[in-house]
N, C-alpha and C positions, 0 to 999 in steps of 0.2 A: 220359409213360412209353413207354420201348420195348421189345423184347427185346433183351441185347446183340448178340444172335444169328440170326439164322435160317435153316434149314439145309433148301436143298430139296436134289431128285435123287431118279430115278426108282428104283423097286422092288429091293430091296438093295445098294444105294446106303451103306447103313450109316446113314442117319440118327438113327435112335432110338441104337443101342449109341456111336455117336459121340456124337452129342450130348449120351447122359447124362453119358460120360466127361468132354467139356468144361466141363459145367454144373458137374459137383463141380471138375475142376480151375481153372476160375474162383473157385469159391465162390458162384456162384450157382442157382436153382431152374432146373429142366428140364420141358419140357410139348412134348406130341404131340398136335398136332390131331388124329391119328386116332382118339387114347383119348378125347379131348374130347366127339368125335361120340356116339364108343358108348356115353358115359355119358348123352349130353345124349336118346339115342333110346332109351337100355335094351337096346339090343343091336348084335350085332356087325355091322359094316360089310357082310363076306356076305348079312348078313339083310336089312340097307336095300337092299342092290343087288335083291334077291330080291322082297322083299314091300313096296319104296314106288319102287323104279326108281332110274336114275343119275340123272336131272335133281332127283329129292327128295335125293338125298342131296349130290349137287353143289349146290343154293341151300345146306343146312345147311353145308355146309364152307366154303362163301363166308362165310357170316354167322360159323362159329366159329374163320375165320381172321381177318378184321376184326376182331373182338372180342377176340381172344388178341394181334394186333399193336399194340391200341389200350392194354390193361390188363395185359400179362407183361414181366418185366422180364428175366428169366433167359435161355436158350438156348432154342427154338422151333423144333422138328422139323414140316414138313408135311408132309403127303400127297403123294407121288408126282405125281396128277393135279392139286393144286389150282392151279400153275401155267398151266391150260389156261385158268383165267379173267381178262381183259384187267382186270376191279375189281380183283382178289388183283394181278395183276402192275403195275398202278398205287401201289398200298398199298407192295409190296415195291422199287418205285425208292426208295422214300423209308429203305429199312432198311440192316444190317448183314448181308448176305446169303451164304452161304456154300454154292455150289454142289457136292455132292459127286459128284466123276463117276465112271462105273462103265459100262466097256462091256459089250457083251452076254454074253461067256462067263461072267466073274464074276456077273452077274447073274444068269442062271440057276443057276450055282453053287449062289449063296446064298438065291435066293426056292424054288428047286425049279423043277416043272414045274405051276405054280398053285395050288400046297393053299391055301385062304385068302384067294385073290385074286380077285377077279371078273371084273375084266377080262383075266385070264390061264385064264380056264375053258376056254375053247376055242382049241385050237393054241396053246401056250404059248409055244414058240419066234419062231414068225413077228409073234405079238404082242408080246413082249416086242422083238424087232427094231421093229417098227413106232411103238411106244409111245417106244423110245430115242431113232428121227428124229426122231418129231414136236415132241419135247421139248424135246431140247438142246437149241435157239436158243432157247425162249424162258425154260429155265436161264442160259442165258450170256447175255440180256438184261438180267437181272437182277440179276447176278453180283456181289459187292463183289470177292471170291475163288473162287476154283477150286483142287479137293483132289482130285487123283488117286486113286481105290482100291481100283484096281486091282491082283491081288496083294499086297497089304496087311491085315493085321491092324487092329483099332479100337484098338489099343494104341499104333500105331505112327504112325494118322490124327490120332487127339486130340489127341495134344500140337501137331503141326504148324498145326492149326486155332487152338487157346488161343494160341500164338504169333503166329498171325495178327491174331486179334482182342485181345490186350495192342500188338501195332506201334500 
């Protein structure tokens, strides 16, 4: 079993509101590793960053992104960051991967200036800059597709996505 899907890209990026759109316009189930986490911890992602550190909560996303690539069948939204791990981006050569990219204006757009995020608590701009570079290549590493969206609505991303993955 695979996902048909899996949709990285960094921090408003649109993954989740895309991805859920895809999953119903497939017809199939939608999952978020980052809802996965906070149910599997009891609490929100802020809180793990806060009271168990990044490195506890980076093994947990590693282990509930294996586990969700191995057992979901549907469309498969990660985490922003879980592409930083060389196991996660091993697993994902092997998927349906659909990069959504998003430069920085849009992205702070749509995330704000870090309400919710943890690695964006401090100087949100310059990290949201720094977070973009680090990332893209190893987004487009693993790329099946690439989705501009930029200036774009999730009305206007999904169907181009669900197109992609019916080719």
């Amino acid at each position: 079993m695979a996902p048909v899907a899996v949709l990285v890209g960094p921090p408003g990026a649109g993954k989740t509101t895309v991805g859920e759109a895809v999953a119903a316009a497939l017809g199939v189930g939608f999952a978020d590793t980052d809802t996965i986490i906070e149910q599997r911890a009891g609490k929100p992602i802020p809180d793990i960053f806060v009271e168990d550190g990044e490195p506890a909560f980076r093994a947990l996303e590693r282990t509930v992104v294996a586990e969700s690539l191995a057992a979901f069948d549907g469309v498969l939204a990660l985490g922003g960051g879980a592409i930083m791990d060389e196991s996660t981006r091993k697993l994902l050569r092997e998927q349906t991967v659909v990069f959504l990219s998003v430069e920085l204006a849009d992205a702070i757009k749509r995330v704000g200036l870090g309400a919710g995020r943890p690695l964006l608590a401090m100087n949100p701009r310059a990290t949201m800059k720094f977070l973009l570079e680090q990332r893209r290549p190893l987004y487009t590493e693993v790329a099946t597709h690439t989705v501009s969206t930029d200036g774009r609505e999730p009305a206007e991303i999904a169907p181009e996505v669900a197109a992609l993955l019916r080719a």
